[in-house]
C-alpha positions as CSV (number, residue, x, y, z in Angstrom):
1,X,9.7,1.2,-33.9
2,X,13.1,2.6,-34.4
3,X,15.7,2.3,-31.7
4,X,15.6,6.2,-31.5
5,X,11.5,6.1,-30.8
6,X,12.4,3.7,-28.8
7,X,14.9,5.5,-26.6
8,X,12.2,8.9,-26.8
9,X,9.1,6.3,-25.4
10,X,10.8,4.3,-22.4
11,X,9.9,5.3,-19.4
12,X,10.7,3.1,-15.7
13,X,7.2,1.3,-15.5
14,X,6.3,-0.4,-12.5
15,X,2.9,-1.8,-12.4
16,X,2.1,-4.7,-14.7
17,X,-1.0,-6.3,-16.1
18,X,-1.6,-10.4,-16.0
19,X,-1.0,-9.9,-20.2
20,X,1.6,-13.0,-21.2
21,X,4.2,-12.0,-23.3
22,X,3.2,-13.5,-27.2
23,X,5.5,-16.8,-28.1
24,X,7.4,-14.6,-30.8
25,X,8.3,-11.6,-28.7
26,X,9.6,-14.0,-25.8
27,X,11.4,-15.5,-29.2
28,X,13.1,-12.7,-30.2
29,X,14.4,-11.4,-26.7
30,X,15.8,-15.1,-26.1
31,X,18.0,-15.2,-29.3
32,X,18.8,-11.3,-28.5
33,X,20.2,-12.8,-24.9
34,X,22.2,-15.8,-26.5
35,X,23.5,-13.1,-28.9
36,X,24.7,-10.5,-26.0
37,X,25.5,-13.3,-23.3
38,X,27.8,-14.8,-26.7
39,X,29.4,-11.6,-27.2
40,X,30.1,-10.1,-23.9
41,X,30.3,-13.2,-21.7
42,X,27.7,-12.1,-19.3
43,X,25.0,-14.3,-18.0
44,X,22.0,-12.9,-18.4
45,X,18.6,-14.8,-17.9
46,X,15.1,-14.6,-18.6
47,X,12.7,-15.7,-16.3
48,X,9.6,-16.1,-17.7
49,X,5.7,-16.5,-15.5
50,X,7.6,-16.2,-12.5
51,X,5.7,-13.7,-9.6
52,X,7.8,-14.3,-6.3
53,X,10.8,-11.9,-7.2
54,X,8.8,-8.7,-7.1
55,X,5.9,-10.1,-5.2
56,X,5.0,-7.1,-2.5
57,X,7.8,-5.0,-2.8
58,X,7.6,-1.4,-2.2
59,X,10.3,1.6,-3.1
60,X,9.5,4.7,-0.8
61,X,10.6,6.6,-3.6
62,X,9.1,5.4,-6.3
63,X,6.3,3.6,-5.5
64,X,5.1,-0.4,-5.3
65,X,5.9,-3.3,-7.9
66,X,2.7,-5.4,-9.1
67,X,1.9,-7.6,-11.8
68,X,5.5,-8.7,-12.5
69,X,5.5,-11.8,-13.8
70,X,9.0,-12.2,-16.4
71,X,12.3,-10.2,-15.7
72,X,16.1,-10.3,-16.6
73,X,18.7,-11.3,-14.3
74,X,21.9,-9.8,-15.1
75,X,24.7,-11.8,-13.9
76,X,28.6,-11.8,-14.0
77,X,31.7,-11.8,-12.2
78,X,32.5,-8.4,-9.5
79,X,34.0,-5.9,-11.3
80,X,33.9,-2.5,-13.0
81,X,34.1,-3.7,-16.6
82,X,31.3,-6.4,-16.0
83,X,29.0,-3.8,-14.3
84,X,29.5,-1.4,-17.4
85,X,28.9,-4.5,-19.7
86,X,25.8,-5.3,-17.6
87,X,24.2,-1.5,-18.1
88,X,25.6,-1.4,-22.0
89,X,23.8,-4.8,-23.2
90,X,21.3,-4.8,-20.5
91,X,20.0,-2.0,-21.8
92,X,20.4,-3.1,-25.9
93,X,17.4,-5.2,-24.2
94,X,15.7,-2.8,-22.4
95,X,15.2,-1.0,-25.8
96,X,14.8,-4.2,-27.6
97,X,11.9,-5.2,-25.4
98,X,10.6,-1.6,-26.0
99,X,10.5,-1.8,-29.7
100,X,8.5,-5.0,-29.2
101,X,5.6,-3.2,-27.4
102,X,6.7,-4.0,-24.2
103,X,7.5,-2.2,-20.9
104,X,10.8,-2.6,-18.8
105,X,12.0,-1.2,-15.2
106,X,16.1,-1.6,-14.0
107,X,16.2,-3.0,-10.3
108,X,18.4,-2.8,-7.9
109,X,18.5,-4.0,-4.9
110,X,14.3,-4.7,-4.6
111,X,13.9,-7.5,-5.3
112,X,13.7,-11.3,-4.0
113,X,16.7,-14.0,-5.6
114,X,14.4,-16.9,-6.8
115,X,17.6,-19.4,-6.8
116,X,15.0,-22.2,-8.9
117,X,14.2,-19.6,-11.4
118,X,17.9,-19.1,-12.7
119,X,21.4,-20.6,-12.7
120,X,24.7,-18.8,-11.6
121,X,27.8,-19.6,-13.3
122,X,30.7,-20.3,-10.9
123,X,32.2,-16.6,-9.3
124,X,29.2,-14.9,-10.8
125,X,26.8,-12.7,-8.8
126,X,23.8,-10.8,-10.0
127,X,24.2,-6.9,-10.6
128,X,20.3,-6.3,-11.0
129,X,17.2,-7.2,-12.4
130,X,15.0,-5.6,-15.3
131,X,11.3,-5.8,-14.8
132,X,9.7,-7.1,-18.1
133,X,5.6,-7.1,-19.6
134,X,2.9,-5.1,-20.4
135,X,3.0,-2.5,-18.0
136,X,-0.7,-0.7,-17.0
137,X,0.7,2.3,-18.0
138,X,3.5,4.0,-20.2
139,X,5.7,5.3,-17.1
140,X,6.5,9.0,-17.3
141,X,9.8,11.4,-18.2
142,X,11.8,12.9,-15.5
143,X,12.6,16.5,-15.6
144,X,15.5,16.7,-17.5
145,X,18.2,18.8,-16.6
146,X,20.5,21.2,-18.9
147,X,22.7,19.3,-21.3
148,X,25.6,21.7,-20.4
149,X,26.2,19.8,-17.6
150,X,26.9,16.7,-18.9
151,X,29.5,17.1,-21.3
152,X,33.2,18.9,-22.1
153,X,34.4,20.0,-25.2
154,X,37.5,20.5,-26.5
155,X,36.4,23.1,-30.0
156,X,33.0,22.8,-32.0
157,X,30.7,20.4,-31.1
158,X,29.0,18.4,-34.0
159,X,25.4,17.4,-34.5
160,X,26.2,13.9,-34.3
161,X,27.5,14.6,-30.6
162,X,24.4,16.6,-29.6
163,X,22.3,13.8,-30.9
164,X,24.3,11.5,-29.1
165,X,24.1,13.5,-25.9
166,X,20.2,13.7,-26.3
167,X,19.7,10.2,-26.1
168,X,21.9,9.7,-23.3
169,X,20.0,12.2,-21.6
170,X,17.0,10.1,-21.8
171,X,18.9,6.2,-20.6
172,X,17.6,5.8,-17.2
173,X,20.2,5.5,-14.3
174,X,20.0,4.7,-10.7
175,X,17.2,7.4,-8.6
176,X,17.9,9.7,-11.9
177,X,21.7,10.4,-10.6
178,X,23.4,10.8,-13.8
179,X,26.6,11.0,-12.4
180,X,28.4,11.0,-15.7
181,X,30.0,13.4,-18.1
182,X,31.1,12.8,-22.3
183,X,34.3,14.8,-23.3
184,X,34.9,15.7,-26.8
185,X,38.9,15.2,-27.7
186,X,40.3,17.2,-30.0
187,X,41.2,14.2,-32.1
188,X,37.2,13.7,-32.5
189,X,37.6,10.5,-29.9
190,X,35.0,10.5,-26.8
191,X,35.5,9.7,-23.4
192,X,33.7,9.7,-20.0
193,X,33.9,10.4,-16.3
194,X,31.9,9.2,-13.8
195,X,31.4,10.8,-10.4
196,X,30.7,9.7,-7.0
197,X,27.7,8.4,-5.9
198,X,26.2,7.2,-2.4
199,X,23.5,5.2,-4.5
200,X,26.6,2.8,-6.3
201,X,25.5,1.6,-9.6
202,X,27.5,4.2,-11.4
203,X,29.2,1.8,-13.8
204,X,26.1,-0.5,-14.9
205,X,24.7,3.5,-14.9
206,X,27.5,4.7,-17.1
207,X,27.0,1.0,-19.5
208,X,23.4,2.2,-20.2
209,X,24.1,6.3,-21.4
210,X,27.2,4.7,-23.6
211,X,24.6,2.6,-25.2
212,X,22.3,5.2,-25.5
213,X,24.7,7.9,-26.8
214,X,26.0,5.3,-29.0
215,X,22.3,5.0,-30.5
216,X,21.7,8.9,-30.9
217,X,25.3,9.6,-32.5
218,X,26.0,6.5,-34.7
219,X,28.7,4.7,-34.3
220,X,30.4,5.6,-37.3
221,X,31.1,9.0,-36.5
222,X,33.3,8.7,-33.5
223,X,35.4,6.4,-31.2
224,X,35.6,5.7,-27.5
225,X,38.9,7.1,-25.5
């Protein structure tokens, strides 16, 4: 599956089945972490046959956890560049895990800190969690809502930007906020606003539609702001 597919199939999943994950695809996600935790200094962790973290827990809005077994913990220092660098590689495996036939779910705040199941680095904390299996089924796509809103333009706007807006469309972000916006510079650079939000999480939010857009567009056609 290409990273594209993968970005069209992922949809927030939930409920899990008892399924392990196989030896290799546990494999490949570990040297993907060592790779992102080496480049970006985060801390991210995954916890593998672990059931106490999401264990009973129940989102009004969106419905009960089950099954969930391995996650991510995302941790790092406070700070607005950590939280973006948590939603931009967080998500690199989010997609990776999706690619591998597996299904993933970004948590928030429900879910219970297993402090024997990880290790904090001195003045980290942990941002959020991803859920991580075989989920029971595929999740399903929110509505989504008129591109037009989510971007500014300064002249034409190339294919490689409406691709690149496309997939960001489709990163998953925080009860479906999308508080963001991509402006198109006249010297062909991007940049982004992020709005107000009551719900937080608008820079880990903002980390995951950079990915995302970054996917979509290629990164050879453009530069951030």
């Amino acid at each position: 599956m290409e990273l594209i597919e993968a970005i069209r199939c992922r949809h927030s999943v939930r409920r899990y089945t008892g399924r392990a994950i196989e030896t290799e695809k546990a494999a490949a996600l570990k040297e993907a972490i060592a790779r992102c935790n080496a480049e970006s200094g985060l801390n991210i962790q995954f916890v593998l046959d672990e059931p106490k973290a999401f264990n009973g827990l129940f989102i009004s809005t969106y419905g009960q956890f089950s099954g969930v077994r391995n996650y991510l913990v995302l941790a790092a220092p406070k700070g607005k560049d950590w939280e973006e660098k948590v939603g931009y590689y967080g998500e690199l495996l989010v997609l990776l895990a999706q690619t591998l036939g597996l299904n993933t779910c970004w948590v928030g705040l429900t879910y219970k800190k297993i402090p024997e199941a990880f290790s904090l680095r001195e003045g980290d904390i942990i941002h959020c969690e991803i859920a991580l299996g075989y989920g029971e089924n595929q999740g399903k796509q929110h509505p989504l809502k008129p591109a037009e809103k989510f971007y500014e333009a300064e002249g034409a706007v190339p294919e490689w930007f409406r691709a690149g807006l496309e997939a960001a469309l489709l990163a998953p972000t925080a009860v479906n906020q999308q508080k963001f916006k991509f402006i198109l510079q006249k010297d062909g650079k991007v940049a982004t606003k992020t709005f107000f939000s009551p719900w937080g999480y608008t820079r880990i939010d903002l980390g995951i539609v950079k990915y995302h857009f970054e996917t979509g567009a290629g990164t050879d056609h453009f530069e951030w702001a």
